[in-house]
N, CA, C and O atoms as a DFTB+ gen file, in Angstrom:
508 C
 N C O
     1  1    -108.321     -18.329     -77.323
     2  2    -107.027     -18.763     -76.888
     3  2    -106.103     -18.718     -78.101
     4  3    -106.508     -18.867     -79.254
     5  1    -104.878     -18.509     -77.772
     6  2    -103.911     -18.175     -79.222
     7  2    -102.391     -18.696     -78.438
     8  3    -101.915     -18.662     -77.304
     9  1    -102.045     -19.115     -79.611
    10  2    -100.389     -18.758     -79.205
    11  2     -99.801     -17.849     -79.624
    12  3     -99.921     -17.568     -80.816
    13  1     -98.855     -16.984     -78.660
    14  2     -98.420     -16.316     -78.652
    15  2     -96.789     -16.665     -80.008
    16  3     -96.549     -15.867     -80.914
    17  1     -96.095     -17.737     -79.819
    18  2     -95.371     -17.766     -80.554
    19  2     -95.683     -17.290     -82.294
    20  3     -95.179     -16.433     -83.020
    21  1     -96.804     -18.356     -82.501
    22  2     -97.221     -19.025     -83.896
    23  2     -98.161     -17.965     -84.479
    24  3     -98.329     -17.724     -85.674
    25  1     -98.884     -17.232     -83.179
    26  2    -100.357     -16.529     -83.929
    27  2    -101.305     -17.727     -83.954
    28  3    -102.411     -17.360     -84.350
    29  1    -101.263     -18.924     -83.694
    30  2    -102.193     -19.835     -83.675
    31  2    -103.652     -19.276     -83.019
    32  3    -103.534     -18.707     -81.934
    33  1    -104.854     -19.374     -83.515
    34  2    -105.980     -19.058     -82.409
    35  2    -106.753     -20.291     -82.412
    36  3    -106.834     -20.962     -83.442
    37  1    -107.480     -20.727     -81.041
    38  2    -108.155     -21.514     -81.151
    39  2    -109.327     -21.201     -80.487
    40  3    -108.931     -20.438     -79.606
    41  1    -110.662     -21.330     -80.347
    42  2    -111.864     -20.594     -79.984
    43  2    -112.634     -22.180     -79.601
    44  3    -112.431     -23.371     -79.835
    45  1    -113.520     -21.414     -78.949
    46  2    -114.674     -22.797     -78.030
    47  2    -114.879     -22.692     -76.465
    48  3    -114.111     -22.047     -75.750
    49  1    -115.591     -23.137     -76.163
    50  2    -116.028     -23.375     -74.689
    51  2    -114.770     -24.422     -74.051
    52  3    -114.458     -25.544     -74.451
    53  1    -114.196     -23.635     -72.942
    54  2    -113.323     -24.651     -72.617
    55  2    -113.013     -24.714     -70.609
    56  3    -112.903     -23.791     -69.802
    57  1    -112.981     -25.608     -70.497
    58  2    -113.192     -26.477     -68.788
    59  2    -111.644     -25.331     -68.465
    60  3    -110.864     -24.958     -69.340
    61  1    -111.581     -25.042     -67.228
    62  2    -110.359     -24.500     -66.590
    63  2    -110.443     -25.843     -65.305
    64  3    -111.312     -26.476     -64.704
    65  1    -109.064     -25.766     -65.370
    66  2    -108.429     -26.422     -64.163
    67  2    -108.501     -25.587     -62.874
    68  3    -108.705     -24.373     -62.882
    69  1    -108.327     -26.293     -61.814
    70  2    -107.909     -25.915     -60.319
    71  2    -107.036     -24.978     -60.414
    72  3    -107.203     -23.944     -59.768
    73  1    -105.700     -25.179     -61.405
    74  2    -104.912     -24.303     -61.092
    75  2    -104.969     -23.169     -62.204
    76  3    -104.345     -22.114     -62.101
    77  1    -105.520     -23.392     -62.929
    78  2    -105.460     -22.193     -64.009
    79  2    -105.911     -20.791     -63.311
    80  3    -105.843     -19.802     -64.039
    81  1    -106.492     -20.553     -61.599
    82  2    -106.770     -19.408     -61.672
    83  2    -105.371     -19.386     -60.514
    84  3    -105.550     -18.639     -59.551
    85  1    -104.579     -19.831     -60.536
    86  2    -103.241     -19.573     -59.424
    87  2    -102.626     -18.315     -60.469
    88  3    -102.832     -18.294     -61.683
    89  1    -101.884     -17.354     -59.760
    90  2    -101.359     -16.469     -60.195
    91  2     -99.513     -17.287     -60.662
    92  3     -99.114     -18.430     -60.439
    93  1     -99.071     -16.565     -61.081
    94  2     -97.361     -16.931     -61.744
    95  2     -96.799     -17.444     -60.194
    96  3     -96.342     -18.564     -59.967
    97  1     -96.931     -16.487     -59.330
    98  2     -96.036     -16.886     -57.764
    99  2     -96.316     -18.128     -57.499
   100  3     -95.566     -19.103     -57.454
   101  1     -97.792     -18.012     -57.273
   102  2     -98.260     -19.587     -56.349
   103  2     -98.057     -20.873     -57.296
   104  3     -97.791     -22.005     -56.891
   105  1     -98.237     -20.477     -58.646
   106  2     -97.713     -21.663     -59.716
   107  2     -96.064     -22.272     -59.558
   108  3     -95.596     -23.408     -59.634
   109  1     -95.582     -21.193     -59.354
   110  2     -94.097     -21.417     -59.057
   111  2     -93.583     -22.203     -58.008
   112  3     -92.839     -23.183     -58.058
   113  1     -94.382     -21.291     -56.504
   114  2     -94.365     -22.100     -55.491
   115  2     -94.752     -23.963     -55.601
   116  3     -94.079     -24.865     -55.103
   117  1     -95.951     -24.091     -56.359
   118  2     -96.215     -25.271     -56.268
   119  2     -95.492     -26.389     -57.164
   120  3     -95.480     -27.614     -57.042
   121  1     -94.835     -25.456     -58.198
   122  2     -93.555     -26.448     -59.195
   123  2     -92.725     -26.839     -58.159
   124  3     -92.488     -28.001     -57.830
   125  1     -92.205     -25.625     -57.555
   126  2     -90.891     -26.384     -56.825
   127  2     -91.467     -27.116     -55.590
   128  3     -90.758     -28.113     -55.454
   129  1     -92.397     -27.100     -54.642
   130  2     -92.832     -28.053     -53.958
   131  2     -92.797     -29.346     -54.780
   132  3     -92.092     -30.252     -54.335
   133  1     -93.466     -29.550     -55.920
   134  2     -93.813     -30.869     -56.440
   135  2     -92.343     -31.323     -56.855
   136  3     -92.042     -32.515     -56.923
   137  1     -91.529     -30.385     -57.104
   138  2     -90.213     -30.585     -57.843
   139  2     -89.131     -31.248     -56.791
   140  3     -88.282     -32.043     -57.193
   141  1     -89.208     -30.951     -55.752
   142  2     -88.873     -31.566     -54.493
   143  2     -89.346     -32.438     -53.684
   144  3     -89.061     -32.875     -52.569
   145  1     -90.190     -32.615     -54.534
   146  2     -90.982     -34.276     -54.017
   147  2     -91.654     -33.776     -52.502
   148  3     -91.408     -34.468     -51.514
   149  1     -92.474     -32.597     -52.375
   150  2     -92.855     -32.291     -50.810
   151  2     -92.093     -31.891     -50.071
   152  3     -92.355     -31.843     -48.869
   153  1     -90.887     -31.472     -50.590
   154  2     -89.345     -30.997     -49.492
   155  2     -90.006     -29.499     -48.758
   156  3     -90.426     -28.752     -49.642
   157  1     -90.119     -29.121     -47.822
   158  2     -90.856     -27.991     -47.276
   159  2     -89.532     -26.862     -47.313
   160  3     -89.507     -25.679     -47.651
   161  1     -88.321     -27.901     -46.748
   162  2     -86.381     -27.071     -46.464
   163  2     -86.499     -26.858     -48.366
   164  3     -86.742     -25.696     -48.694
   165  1     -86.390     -27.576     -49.195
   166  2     -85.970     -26.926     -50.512
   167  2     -87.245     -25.953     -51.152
   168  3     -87.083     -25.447     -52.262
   169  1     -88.528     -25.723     -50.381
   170  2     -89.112     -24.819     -50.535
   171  2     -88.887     -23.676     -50.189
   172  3     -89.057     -22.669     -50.876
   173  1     -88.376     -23.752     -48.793
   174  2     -87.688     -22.365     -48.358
   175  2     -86.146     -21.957     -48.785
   176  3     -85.671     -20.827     -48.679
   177  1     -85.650     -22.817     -49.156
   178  2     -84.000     -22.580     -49.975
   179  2     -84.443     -21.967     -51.291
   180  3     -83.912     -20.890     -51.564
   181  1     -85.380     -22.492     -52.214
   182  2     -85.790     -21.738     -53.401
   183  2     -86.491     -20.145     -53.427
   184  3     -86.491     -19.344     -54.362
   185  1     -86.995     -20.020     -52.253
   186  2     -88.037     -18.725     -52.036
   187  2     -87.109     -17.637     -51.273
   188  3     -87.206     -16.418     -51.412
   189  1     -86.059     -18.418     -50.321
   190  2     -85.034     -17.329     -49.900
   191  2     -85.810     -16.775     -48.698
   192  3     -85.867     -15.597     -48.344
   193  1     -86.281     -17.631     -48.247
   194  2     -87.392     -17.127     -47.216
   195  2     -87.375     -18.265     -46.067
   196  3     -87.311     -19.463     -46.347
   197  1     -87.446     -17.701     -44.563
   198  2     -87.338     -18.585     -43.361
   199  2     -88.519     -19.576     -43.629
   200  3     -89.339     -19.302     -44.505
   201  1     -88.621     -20.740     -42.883
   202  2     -89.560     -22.082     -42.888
   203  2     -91.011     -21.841     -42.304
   204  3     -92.080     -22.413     -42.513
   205  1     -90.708     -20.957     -41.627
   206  2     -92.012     -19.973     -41.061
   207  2     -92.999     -19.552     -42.587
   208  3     -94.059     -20.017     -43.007
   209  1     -92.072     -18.464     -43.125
   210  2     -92.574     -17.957     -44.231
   211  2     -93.213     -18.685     -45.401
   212  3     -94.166     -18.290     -46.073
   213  1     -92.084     -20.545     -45.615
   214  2     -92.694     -20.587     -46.729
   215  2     -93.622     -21.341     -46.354
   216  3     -94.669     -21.523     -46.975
   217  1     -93.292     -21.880     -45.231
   218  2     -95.075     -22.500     -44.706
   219  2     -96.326     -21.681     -45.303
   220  3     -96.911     -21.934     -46.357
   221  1     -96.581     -20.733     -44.475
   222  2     -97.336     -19.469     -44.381
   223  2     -97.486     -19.566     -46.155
   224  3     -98.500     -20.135     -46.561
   225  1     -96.579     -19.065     -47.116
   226  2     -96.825     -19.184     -48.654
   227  2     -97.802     -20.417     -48.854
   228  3     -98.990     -20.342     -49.167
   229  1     -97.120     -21.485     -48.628
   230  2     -97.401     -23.063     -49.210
   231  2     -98.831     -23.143     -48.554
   232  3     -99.724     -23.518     -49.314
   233  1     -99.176     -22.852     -47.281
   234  2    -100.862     -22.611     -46.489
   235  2    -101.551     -22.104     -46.866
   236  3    -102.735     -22.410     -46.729
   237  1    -101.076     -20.916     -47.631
   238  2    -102.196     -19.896     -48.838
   239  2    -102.603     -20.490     -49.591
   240  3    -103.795     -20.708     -49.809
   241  1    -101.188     -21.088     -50.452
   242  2    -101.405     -21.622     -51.709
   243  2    -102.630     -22.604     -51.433
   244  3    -103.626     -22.159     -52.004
   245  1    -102.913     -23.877     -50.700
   246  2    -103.672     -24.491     -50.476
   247  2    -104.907     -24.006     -49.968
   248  3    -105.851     -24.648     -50.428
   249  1    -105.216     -23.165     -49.238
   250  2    -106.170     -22.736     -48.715
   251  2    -107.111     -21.292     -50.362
   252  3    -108.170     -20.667     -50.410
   253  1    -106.025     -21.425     -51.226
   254  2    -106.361     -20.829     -52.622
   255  2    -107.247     -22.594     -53.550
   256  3    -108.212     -22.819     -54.280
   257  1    -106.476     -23.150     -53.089
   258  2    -107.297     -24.428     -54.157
   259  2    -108.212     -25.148     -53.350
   260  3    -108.808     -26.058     -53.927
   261  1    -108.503     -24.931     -51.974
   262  2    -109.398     -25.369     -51.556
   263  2    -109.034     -26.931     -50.892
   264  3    -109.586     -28.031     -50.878
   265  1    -107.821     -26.357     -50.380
   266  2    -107.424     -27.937     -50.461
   267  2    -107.357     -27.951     -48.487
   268  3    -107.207     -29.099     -48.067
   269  1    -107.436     -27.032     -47.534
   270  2    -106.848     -26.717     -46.558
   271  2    -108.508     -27.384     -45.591
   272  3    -109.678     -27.343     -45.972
   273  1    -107.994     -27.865     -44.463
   274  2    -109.465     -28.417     -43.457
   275  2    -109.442     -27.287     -43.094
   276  3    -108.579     -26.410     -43.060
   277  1    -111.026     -27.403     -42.667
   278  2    -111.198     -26.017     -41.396
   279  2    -110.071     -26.376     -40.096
   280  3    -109.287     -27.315     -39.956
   281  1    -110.307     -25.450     -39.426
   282  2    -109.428     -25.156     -38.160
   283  2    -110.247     -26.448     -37.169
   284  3    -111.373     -26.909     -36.982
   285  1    -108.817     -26.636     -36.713
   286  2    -109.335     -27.827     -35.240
   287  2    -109.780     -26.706     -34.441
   288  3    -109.063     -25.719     -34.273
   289  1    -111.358     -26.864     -33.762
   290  2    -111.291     -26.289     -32.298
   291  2    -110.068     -26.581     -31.374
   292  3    -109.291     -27.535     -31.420
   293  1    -110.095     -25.551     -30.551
   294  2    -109.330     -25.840     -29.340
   295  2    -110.040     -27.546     -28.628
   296  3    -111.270     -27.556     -28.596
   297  1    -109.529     -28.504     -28.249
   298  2    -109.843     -29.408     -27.637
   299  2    -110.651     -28.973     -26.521
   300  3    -111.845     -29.249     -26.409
   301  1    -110.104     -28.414     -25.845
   302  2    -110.503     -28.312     -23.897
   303  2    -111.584     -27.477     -24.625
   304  3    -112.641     -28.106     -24.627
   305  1    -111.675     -26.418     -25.173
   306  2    -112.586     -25.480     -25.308
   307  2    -113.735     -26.188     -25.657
   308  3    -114.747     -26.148     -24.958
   309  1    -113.619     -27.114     -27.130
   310  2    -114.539     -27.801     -27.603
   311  2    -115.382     -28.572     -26.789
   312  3    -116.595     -28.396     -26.676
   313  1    -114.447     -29.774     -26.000
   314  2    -114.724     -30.237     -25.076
   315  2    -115.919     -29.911     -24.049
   316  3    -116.839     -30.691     -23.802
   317  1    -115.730     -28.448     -23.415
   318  2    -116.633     -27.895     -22.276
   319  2    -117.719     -27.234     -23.379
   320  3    -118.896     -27.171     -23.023
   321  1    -117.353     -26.757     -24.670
   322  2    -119.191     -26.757     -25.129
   323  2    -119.856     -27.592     -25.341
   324  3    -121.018     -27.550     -24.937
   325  1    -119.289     -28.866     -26.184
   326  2    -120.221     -30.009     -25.824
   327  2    -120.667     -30.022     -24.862
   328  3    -121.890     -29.942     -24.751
   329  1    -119.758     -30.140     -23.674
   330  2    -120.733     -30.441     -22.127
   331  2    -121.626     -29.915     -22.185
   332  3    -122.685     -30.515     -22.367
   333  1    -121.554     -28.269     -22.024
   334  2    -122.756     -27.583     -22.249
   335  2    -123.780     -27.196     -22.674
   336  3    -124.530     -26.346     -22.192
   337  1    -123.962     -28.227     -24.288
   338  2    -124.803     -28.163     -25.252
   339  2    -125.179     -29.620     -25.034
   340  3    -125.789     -30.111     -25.984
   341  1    -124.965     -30.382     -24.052
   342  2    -125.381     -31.686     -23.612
   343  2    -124.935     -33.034     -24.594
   344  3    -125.352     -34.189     -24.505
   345  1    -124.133     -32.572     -25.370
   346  2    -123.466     -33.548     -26.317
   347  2    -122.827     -34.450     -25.742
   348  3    -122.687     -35.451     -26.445
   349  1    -122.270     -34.514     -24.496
   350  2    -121.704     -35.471     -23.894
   351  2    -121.657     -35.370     -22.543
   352  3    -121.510     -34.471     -21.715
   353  1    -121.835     -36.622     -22.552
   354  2    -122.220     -37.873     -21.617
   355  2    -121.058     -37.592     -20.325
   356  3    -119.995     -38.190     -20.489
   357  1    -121.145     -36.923     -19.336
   358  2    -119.842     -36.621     -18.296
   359  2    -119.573     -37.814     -17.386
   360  3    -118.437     -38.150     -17.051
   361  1    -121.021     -38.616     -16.895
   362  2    -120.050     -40.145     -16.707
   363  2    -120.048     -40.981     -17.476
   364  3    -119.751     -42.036     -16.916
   365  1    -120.246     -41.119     -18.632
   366  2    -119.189     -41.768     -20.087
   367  2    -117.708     -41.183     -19.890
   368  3    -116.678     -41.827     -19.686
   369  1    -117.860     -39.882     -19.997
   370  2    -116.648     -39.437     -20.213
   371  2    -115.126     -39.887     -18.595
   372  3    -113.925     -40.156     -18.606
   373  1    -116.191     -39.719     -17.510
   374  2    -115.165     -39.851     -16.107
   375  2    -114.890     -41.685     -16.248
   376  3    -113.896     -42.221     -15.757
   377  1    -116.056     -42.507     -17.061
   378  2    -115.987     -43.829     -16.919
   379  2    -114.636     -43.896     -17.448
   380  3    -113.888     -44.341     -16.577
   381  1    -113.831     -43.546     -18.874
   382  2    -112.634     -43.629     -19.407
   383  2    -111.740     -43.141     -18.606
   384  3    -110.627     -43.533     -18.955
   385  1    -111.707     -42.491     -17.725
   386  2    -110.208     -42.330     -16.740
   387  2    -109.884     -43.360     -16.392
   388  3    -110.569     -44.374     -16.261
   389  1    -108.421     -43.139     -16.144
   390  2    -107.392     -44.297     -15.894
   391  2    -107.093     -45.878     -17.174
   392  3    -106.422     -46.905     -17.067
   393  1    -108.072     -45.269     -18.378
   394  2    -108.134     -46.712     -19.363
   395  2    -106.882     -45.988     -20.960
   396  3    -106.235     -46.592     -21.815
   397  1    -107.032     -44.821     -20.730
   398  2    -105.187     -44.088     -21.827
   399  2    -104.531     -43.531     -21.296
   400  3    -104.721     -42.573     -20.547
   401  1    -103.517     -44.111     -21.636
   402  2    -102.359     -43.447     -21.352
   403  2    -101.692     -42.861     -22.113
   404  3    -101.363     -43.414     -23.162
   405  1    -101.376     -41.851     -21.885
   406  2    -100.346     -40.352     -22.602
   407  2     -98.868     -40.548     -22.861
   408  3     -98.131     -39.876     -23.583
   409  1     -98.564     -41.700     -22.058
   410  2     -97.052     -41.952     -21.210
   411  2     -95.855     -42.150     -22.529
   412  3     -94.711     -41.705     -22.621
   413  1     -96.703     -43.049     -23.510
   414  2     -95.547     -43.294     -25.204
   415  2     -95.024     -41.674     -25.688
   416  3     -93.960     -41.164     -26.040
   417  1     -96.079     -41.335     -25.530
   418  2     -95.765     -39.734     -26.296
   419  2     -94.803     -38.446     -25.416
   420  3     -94.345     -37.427     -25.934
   421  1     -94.684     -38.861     -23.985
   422  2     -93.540     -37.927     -23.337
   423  2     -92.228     -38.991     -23.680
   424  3     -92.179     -40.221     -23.660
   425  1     -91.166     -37.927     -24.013
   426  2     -90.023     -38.528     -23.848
   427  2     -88.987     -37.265     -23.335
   428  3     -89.018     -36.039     -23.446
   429  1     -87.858     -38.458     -22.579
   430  2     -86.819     -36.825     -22.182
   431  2     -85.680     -37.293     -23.317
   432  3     -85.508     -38.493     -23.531
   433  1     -85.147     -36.582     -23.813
   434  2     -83.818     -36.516     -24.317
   435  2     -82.402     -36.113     -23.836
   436  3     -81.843     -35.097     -24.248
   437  1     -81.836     -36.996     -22.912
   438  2     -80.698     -36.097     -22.358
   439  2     -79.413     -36.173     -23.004
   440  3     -78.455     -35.729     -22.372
   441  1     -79.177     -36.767     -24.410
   442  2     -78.346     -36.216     -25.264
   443  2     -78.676     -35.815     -26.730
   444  3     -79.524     -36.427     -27.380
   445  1     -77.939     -34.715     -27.249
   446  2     -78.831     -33.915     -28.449
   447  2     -78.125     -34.911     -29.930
   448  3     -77.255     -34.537     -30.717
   449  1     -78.963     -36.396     -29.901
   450  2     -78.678     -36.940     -30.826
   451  2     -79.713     -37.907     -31.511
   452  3     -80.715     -37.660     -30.838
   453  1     -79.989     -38.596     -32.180
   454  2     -81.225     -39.573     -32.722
   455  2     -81.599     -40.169     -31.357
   456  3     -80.950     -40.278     -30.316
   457  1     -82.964     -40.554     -31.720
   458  2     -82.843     -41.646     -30.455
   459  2     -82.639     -43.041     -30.590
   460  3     -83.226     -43.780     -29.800
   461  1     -81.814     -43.580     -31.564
   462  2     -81.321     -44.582     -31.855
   463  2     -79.857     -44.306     -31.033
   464  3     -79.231     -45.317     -30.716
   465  1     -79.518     -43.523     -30.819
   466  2     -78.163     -43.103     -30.366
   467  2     -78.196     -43.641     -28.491
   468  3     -77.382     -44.296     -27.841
   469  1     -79.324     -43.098     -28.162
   470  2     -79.346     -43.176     -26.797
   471  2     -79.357     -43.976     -25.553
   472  3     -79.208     -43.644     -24.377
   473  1     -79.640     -45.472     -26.298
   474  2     -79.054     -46.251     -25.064
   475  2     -77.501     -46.529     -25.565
   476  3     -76.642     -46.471     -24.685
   477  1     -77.222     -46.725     -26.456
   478  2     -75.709     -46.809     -26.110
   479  2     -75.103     -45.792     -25.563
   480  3     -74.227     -46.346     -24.900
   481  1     -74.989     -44.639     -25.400
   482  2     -74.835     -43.155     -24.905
   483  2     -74.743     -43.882     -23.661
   484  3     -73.780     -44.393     -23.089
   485  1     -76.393     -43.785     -23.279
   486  2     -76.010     -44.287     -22.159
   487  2     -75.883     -45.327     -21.212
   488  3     -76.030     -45.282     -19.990
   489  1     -75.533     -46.444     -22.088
   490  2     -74.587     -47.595     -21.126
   491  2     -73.090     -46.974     -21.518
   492  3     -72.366     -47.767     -20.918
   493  1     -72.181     -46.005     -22.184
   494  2     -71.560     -45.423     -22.077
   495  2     -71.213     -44.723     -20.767
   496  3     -70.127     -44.752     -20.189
   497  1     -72.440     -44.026     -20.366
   498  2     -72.286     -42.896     -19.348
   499  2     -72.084     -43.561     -18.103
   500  3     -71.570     -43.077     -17.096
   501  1     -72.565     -44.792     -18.270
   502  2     -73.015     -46.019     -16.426
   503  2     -74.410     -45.883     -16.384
   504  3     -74.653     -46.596     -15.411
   505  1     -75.551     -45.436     -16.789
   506  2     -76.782     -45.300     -16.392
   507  2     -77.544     -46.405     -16.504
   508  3     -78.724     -46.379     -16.155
């Protein structure tokens, strides 16, 4: 190892980091992620590239350090191989109907604003 400025050399057995095998791009990428405190929008404002794209970059990058989970199975799919590999229990499973409900997680939005906005909206409207 040397510096390039000084001519300095220094020699020995030496530990590499996680990132020491990232190339210049993905190093870059991951400055300005960290530099933005996790901003994904000032990742794609710096790269000049749609949110699609720098996803897709920033997913490499991680899936380069080992940092990325495997893939979720499909649920339903997963679901019916268990059945089929006898992993689960089908009246266990019919016993839980009717005990969750899905119902918190649908919502309609019928004006395009926070949803802090929306009951006043609409005791505005008469509703």
């Amino acid at each position: 190892m040397s510096c390039r400025d000084c001519g300095t050399e220094l020699s020995g057995a030496f530990e590499t980091c996680e990132f020491c095998s990232l190339g210049k791009e993905d190093r870059e990428v991951l400055r300005v992620f960290l530099a933005s405190r996790g901003n994904m929008k000032d990742l794609e404002r710096h790269l000049g590239v749609s949110y699609p794209t720098a996803r897709g970059r920033f997913d490499a990058l991680l899936a380069k350090l080992g940092l990325v989970d495997k893939a979720a199975p499909d649920p339903p799919l997963s679901t019916l191989e268990q059945l089929a590999r006898g992993e689960i229990d089908i009246d266990e499973q019919l016993a839980d109907l009717g005990s969750r409900w899905e119902t918190p997680r649908i919502a309609y939005k019928p004006f395009p604003v926070c949803h802090f906005m929306h009951g006043s909206l609409g005791a505005t409207a008469g509703w």
